[in-house]
PLY file of the C-alpha trace (Angstrom):
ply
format ascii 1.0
element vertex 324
property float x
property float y
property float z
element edge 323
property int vertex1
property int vertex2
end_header
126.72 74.19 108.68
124.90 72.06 111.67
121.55 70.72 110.80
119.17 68.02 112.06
116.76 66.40 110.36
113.24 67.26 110.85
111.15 65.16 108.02
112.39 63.37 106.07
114.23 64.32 102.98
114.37 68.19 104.77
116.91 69.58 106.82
116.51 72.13 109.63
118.89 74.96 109.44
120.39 75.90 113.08
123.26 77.48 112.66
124.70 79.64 109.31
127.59 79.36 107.66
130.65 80.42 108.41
130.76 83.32 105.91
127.30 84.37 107.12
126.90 86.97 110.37
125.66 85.19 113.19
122.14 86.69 113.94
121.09 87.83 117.37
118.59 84.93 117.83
118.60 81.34 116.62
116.02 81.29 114.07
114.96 78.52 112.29
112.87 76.73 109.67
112.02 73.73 108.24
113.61 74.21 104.40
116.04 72.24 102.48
119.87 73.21 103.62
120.67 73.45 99.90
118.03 74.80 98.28
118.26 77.85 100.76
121.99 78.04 100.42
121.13 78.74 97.02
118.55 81.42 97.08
120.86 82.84 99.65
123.59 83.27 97.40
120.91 84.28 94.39
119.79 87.03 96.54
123.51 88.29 96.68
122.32 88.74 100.49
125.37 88.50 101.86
125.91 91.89 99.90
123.11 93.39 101.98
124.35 92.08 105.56
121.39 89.32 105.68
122.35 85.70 107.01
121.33 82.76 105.47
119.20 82.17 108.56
117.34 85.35 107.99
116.54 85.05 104.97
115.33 81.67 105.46
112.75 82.55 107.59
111.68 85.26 105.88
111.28 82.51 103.23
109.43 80.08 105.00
106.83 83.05 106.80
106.11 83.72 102.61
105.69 80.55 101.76
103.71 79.82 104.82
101.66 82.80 104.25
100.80 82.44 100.35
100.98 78.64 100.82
103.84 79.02 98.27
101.06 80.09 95.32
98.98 77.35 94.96
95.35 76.64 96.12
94.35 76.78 99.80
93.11 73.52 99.75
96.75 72.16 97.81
98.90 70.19 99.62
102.70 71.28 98.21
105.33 69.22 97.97
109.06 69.86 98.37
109.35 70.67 94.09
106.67 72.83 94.13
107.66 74.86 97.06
111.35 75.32 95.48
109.18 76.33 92.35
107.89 79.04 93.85
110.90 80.22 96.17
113.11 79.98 92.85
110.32 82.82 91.00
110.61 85.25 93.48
112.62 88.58 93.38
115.62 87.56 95.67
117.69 90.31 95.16
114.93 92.71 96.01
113.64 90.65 98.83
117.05 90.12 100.44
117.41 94.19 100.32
113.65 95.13 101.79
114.76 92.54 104.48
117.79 93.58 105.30
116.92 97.35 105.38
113.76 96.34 107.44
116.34 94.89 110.23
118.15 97.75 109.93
121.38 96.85 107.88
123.72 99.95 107.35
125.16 98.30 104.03
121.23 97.65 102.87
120.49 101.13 103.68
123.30 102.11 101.21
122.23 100.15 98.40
118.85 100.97 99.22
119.18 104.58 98.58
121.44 104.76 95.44
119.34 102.24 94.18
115.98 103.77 94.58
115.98 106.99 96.09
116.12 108.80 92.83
113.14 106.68 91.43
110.68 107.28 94.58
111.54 111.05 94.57
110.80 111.13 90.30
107.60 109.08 91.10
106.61 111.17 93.79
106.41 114.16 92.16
104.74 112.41 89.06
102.12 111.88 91.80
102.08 114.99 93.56
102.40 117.15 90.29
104.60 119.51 92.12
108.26 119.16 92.82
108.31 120.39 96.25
105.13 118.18 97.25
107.24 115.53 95.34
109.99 115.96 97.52
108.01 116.05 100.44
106.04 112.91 99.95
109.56 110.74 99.37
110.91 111.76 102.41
107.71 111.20 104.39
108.13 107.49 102.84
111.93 107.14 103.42
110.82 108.44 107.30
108.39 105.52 107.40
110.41 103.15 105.69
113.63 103.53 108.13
111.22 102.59 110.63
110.49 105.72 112.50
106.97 104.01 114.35
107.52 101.73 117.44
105.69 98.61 118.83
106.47 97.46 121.91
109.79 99.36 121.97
110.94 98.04 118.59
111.44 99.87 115.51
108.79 98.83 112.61
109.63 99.41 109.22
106.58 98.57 106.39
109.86 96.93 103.96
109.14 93.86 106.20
105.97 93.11 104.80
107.07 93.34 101.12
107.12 89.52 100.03
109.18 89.58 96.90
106.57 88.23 94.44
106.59 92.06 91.87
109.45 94.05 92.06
110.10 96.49 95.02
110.11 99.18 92.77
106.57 98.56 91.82
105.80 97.87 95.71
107.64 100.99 96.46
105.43 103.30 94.43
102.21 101.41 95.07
103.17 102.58 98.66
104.03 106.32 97.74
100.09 106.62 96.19
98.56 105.10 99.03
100.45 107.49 100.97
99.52 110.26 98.78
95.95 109.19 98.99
96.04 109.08 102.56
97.49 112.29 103.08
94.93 113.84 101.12
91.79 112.62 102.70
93.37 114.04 106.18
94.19 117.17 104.94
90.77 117.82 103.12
88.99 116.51 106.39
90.96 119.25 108.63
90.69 121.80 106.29
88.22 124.52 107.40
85.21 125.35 105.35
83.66 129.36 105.42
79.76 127.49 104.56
79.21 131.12 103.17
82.25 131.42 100.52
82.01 127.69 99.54
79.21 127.38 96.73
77.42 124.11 96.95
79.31 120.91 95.67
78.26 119.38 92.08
76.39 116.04 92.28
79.24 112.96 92.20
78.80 111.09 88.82
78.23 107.26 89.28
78.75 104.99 86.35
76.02 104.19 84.69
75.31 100.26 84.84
74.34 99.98 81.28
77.38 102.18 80.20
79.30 99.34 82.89
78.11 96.37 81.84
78.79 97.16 78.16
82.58 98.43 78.83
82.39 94.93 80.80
81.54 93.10 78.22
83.88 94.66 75.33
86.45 94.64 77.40
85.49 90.98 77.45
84.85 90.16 73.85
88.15 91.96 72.34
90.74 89.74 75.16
89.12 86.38 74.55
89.50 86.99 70.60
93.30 88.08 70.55
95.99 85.61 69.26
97.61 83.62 72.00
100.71 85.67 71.68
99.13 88.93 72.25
97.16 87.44 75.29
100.66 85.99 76.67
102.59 89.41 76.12
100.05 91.29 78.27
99.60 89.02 80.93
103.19 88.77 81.41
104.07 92.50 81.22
100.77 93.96 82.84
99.80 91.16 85.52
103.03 89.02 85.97
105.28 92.08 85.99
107.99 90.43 83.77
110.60 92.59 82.03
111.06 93.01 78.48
114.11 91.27 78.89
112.43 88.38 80.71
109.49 88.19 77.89
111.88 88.74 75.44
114.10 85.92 76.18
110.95 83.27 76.43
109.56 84.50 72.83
113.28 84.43 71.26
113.32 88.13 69.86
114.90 91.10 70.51
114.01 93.44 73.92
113.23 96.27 71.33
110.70 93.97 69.60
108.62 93.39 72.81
108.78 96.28 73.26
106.93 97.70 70.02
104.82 94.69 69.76
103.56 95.54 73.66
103.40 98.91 72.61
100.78 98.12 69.19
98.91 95.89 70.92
97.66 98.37 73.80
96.95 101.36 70.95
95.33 98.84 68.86
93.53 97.43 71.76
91.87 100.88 72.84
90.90 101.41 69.23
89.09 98.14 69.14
87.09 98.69 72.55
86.13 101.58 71.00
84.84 100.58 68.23
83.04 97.93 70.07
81.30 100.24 72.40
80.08 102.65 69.58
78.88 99.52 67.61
76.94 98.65 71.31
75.50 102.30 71.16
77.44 104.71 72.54
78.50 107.83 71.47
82.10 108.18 70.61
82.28 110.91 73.45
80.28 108.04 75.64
82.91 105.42 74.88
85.95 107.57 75.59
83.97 108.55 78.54
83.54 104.43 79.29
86.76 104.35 78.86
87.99 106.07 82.02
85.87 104.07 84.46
87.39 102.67 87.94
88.59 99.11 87.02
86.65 98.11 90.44
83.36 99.01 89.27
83.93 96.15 86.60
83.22 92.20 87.06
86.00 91.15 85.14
88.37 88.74 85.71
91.58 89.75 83.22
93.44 86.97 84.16
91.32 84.56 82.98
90.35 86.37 80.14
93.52 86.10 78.84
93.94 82.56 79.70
90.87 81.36 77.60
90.23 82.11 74.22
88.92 81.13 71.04
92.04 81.95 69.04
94.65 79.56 67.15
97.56 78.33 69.70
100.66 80.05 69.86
102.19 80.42 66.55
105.46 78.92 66.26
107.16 82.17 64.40
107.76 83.40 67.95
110.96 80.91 68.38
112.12 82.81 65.75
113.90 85.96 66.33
112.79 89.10 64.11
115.25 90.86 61.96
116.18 93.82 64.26
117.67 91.12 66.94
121.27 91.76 67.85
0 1
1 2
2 3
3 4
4 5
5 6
6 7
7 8
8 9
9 10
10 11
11 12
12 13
13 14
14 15
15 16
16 17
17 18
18 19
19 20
20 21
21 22
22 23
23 24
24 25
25 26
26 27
27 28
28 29
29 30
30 31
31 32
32 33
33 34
34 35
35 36
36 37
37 38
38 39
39 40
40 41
41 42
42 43
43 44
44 45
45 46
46 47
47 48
48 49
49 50
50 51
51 52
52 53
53 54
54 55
55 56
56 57
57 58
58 59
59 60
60 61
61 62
62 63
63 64
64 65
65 66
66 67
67 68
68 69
69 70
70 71
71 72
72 73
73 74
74 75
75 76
76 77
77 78
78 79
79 80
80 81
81 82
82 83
83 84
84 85
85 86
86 87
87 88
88 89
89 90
90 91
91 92
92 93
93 94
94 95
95 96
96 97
97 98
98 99
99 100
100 101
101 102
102 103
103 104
104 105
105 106
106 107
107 108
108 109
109 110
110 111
111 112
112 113
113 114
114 115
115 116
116 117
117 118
118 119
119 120
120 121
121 122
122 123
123 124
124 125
125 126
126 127
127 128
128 129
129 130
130 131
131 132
132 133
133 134
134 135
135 136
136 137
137 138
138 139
139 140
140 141
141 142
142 143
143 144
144 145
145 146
146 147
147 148
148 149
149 150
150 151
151 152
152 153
153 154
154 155
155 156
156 157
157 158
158 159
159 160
160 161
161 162
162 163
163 164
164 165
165 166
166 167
167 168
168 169
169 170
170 171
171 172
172 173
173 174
174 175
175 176
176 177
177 178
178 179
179 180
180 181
181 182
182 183
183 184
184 185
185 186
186 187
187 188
188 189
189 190
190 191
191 192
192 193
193 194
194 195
195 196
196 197
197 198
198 199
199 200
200 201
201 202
202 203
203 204
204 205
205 206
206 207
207 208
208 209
209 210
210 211
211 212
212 213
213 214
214 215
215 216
216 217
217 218
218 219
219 220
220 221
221 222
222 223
223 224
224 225
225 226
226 227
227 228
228 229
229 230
230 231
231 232
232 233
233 234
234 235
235 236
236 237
237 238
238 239
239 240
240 241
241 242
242 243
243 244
244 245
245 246
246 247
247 248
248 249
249 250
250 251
251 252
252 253
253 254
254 255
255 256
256 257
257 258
258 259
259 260
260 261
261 262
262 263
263 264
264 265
265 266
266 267
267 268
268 269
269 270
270 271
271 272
272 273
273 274
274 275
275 276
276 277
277 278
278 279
279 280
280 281
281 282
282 283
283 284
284 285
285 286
286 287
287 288
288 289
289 290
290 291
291 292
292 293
293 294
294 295
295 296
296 297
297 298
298 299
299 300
300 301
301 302
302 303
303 304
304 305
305 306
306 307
307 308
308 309
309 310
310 311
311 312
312 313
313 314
314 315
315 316
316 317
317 318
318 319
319 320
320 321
321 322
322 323
């Protein structure tokens, strides 16, 4: 591979390797020859038709973008960039890429990867089979990159950045589409004013009934053991597999599983309790219970990252006895 130096202790990549296709335009960017070699070959892109030159500047315009997940006001260096490059979900990435430029081998593994997925999700949405069926194709329409811009085919797979799985992207995408669709329809809709009786007042939350879920919601996360507070921020907010978690904590996939599984029954329980101890009714606090997550001040995150519990006990390196 040709490169020149742009900084030092960077190369610029100008050309791709021999085993990679030769794109239609020179594009380049200012990352490490190596260290993109090797996300190109962890992204098995080569699989999906993507060069090496590709996916390096899809790389860089990520980076770039998210200033490679630190701080806006956080200068990264070279380790810090590879860092975050390194976390992301290559494989995935390489695919949404590839598909977005219109790769006939992407396209392939695209659909007998995920087009039985989209279509179950879609009809978990929909709650109808044939709506189901409807709404996936609508997507895999969009997707392919039916809408134009400028003469050039736009497909919404280039946006998705690789940091939570493109199967979670994916149906994030199929309920906003959902959503969409809905508030069109009900808008054209025609209304006979004398057949339809007069809508019921909206509910709106309550602030007290807010501010108290708020603040239970609060007091049970910051009291949880450190290993409960790392098993749901990696499985709810980090999006890490059972595999993933289970590897890091030394036990068996079936044993995250059941612990993350206990933890969110005994966790409703406690909020609960916690709200009927505040005052409410136990019909109130179910009631609590179902509120929008945006009507709350809360920052989960850090919830989970501060508390007043004992460190992280050391029987997690220590695998239970159902491991294999």
């Amino acid at each position: 591979m040709d490169t020149v130096s742009s900084q030092p202790g960077e190369l610029t990549i100008s050309l791709p390797s021999a085993r990679c296709p030769v794109p239609s335009e020179n594009i380049s960017s200012s990352l490490p020859v190596e260290l993109v070699r090797e996300l190109w070959l962890a992204a098995s892109a080569e699989s999906c038709d993507l060069t090496l030159t590709e996916l390096a500047a899809a790389l860089y315009t990520i980076g770039a973008k998210s200033n490679h997940g630190l701080p806006i006001e956080v200068r990264p260096n070279a380790a810090q960039k590879a860092t975050f490059f390194r976390a992301l979900r290559l494989p995935d990435l390489a695919l949404a890429k590839a598909c977005a430029l219109g790769r006939e081998a992407a396209w392939e593994r695209f659909l007998i990867l995920y087009r039985a997925p989209i279509t179950q999700a879609a009809i978990a949405i929909t709650g109808s089979p044939t709506l189901g069926h409807d709404l996936a194709d609508s997507l895999y329409s969009e997707l392919f990159g039916i809408t134009e811009h400028n003469g050039q085919r736009r497909s919404p797979l280039a946006s998705y950045s690789g940091r939570g799985s493109l199967l979670g992207w994916l149906r994030t995408i199929l309920a906003q589409r959902h959503i969409d669709h809905h508030r069109r329809t009900y808008r054209e809709t025609p209304l006979d004013i004398n057949d339809v009786p007069e809508p019921p007042p909206t509910p709106t939350p309550l602030p007290a009934e807010i501010n108290r879920l708020a603040q239970a919601i609060a007091n049970t996360l910051e009291t949880l053991p450190s290993e409960d507070r790392f098993l749901l921020a990696s499985y709810f907010l980090d999006e890490q597999t059972l595999f993933q978690i289970a590897r890091i904590l030394h036990v068996h996939e079936a044993t995250v599983s059941r612990k993350i599984k206990r933890l969110t029954t005994s966790l409703r329980k406690q909020l609960l309790r916690n709200l009927q101890s505040g005052g409410l009714s136990k019909r109130a606090a179910e009631e609590a219970l179902g509120a929008d997550p945006r009507d709350l001040e809360l920052n989960i995150r850090t919830l989970l990252q501060t508390s007043h519990s004992k460190p992280f006990s050391n029987k997690t390196s220590h695998a239970e006895p159902d491991q294999r």
